[in-house]
N, C-alpha and C positions, 0 to 999 in steps of 0.2 A: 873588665876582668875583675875578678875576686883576691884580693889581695892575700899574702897569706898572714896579714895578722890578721884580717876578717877571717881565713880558715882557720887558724891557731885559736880563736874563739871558742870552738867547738871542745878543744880539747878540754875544757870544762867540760865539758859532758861525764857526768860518773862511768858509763861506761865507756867512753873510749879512754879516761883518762885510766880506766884500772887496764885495759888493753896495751897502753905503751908504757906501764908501770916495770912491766919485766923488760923493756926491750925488744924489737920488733927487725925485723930481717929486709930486707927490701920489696921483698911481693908483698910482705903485711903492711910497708908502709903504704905503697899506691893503695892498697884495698882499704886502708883506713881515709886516708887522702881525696881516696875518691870519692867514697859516703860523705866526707864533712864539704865537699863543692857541692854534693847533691841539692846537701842539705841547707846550705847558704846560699844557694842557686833557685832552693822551694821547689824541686824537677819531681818530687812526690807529684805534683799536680800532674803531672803527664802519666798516670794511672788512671785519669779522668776517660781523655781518647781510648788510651787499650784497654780500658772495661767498657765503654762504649762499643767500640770496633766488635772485639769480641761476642762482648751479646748480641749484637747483631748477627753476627758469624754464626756462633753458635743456636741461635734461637730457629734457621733456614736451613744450617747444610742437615742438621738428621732429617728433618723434612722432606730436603730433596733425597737422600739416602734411603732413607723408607720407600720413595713415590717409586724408584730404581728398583730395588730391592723384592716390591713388594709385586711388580710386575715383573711378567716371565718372557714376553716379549723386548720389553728394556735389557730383562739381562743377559739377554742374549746377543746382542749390539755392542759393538767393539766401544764406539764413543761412549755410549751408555756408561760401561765398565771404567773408561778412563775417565770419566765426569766423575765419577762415583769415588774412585780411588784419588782421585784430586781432593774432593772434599774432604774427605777420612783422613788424608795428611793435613790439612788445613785444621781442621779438630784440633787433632794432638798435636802442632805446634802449637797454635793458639792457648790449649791449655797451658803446656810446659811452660812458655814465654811469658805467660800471665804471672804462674806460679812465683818465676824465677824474679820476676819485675817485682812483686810483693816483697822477697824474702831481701831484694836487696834496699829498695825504697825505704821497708820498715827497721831494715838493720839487724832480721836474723840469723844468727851466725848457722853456715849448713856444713857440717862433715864433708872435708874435702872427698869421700868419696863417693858420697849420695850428690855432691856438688859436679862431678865429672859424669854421672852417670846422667844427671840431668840435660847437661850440656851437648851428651850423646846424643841424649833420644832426641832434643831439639834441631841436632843438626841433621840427623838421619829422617827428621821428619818435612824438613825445612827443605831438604836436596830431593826426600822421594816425590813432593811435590813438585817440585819445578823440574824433574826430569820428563814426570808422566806429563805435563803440560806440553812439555817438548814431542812427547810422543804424542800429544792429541793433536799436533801439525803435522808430523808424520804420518800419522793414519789420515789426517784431511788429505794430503797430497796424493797417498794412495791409492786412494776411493774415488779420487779428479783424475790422476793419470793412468790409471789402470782398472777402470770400473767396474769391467767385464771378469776379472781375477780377483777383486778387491775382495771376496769370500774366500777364495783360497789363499790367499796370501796372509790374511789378518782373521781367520776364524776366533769365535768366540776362546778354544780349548787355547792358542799359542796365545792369545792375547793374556793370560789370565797365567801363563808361564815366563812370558814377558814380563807381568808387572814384578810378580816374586823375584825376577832378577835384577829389576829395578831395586825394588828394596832390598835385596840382600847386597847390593853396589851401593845404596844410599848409605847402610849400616856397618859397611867396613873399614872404611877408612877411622871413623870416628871408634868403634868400637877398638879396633889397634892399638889409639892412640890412647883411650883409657887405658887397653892392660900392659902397653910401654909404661905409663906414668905409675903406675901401682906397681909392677916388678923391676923398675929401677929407678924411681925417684926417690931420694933416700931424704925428702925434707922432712922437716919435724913437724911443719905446720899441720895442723889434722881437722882446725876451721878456721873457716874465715869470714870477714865481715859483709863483701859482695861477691857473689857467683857471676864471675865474669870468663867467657872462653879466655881472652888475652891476657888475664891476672893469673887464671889458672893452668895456662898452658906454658906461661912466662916465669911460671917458681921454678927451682931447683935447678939441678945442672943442666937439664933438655931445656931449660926455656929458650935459646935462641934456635934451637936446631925445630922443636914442635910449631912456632911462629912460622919458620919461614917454609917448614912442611903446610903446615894450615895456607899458609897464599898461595902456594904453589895447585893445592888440591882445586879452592875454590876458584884460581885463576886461569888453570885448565876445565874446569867446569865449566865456567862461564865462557870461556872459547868455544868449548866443542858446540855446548850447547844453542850458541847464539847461533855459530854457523850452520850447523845443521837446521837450524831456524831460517835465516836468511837464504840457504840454496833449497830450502821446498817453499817459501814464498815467491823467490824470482820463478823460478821454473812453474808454479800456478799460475802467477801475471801472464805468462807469455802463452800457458797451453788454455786460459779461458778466457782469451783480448782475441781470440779469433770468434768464441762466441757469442760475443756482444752482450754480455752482461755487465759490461762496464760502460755502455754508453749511458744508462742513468744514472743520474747525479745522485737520486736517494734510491737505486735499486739495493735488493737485500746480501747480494753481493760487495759493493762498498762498505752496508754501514756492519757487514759479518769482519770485514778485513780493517776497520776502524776500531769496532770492540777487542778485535784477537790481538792489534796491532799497541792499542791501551793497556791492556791485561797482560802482555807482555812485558812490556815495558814498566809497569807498575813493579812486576813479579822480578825484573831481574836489575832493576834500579838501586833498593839492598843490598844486594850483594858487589855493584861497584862502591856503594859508601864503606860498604866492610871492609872492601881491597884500602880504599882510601884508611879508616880504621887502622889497620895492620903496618899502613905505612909510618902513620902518626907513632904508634907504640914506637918505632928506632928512633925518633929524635926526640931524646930530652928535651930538645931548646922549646918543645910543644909545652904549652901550657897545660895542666890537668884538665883548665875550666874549658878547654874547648875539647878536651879526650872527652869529657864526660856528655856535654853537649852533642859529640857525633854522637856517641853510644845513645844515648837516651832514643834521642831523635829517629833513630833509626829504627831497634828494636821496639820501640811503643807508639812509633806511628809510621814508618812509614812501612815496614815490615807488616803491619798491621792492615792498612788501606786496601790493599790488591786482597788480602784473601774477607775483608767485608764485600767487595763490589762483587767479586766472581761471582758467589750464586747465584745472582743478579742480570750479571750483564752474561754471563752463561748459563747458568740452570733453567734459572723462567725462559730463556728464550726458546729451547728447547717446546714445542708446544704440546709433542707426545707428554711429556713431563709435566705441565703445567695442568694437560686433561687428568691426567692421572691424578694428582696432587688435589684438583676439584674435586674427582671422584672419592678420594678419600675421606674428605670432609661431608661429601654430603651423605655418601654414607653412614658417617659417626651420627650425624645430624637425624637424617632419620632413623638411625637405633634409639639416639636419643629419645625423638615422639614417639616411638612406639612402647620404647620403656615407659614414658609416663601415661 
């Protein structure tokens, strides 16, 4: 652990020392607190992985988005669509979380209300992901259990009304919560030194009532969500163990229910460190140096990890997708020789 005369080090620093020059409230002091454990901790270097992560991420999902997109057959395909809107969420958190991991690492101070609208869009982009995920197990189950309707029941036009209720579900709660905090938070603070949900939801008088709002949201999430995961798995095992596609060991059956069974778990592993997070914030007796360590650890790699693998362990394996994707290249390829 980091002693606090090793973090009272810090406060040399010019600017955090003209920072606690006036006086500082108690959500200023964790947000100062917490930059100076960052920073005696060297957890800058965990920008290395999520710019890593990221460019990977980033450098495959417009790829796969284009290959989707650019074909008329793909998008007409319920999966297609929810592959598609998976990535597109994975984007814009990736970016936002990258953004945000910069401005606190470097110690930009951001306008508490570009700082809450940030926090927004990430959570709204964070939750619309891992719902459509949720619903790309639902459309599995329904396309296994119900084959013969699986077109009426899941047509292109409701799927594509579905997702807009996923996002308009993804961006409410957090959207609330911002114009709760702006039409009655009456703090004076107007920036701060790290853009943290739990610092920022923790100032002014709603800080305990918006905390235990935020675990309650994500901790009903993560319930419905899991279960509704876990009763269209069991109920798959048991309507395709009659047709023997589990008697091999490396059939594509297993290793499809290995990758989705990864990916999940990857994807909603996060979100119990955050409940863990949220518990840590009520007891003082917690040390900063280990608040600061879950946080890092979490949003800049492991929050990271599942959306590098996805396109991966789902996009390419898609083979319509991967034809597609060669098609495109070789076409540029030959515009190319033709152009020269």
């Amino acid at each position: 652990m980091v002693s606090w005369n090793n973090s009272a080090k810090v406060l040399w620093d010019p600017v955090v020392t003209e920072t606690f020059r006036g006086g500082l409230n108690e959500s200023s002091q964790n947000s100062e607190l917490w930059f100076m454990t960052l920073r005696n901790w060297h957890l800058q270097l965990f920008l290395i992985p999520a710019a890593i992560f990221t460019t990977l991420t980033l450098t495959i999902n417009p790829l796969l988005l284009i290959s989707i997109t650019s074909s008329r057959s793909l998008r007409q395909e319920t999966r297609y669509i929810l592959l598609a809107n998976t990535l597109l969420a994975d984007v814009l958190f990736l970016v936002l979380n990258l953004s945000i991991s910069i401005c606190n690492m470097t110690g930009q101070q951001l306008r508490k209300q570009l700082c809450e609208v940030l926090i927004a869009a990430t959570v709204t982009a964070y939750c619309g992901g891992v719902m459509t995920i949720t619903f790309m197990v639902v459309d599995t189950y329904v396309a296994v259990r119900w084959p013969l309707h699986y077109q009426n029941l899941l047509p292109t036009s409701r799927t594509k009304k579905i997702l807009a209720g996923v996002w308009i579900l993804a961006a409410l709660y957090p959207t609330t919560v911002v114009i709760i905090l702006e039409t009655l938070d009456v703090s004076s603070q107007r920036r701060q030194r790290v853009c943290l949900m739990l610092m920022t939801l923790g100032s002014g008088s709603l800080g305990d009532a918006m905390i235990i709002g935020v675990h309650t949201y994500f901790s009903l999430g993560v319930v419905l969500c899991s279960s509704l995961i876990l009763y269209c798995y069991i109920h798959l095992y048991f309507v395709t163990k009659t047709a023997g596609i589990w008697q091999s060991r490396y059939s594509r059956a297993r290793v499809t229910l290995l990758a989705h069974a990864v990916m999940l778990l990857l994807y909603f592993g996060p979100g119990l460190v955050f409940a863990v997070e949220l518990i840590l914030f009520h007891h003082p007796s917690v040390s900063m140096d280990v608040r600061v360590w879950v946080n890092i650890t979490n949003f800049n790699l492991l929050m990271l990890l599942p959306r590098a693998c996805f396109p991966y362990l789902y996009g390419l394996r898609y083979r319509e997708i991967s034809d597609t994707l060669r098609g495109l290249f070789h076409r540029r390829k030959m515009s190319q020789i033709r152009a020269a």
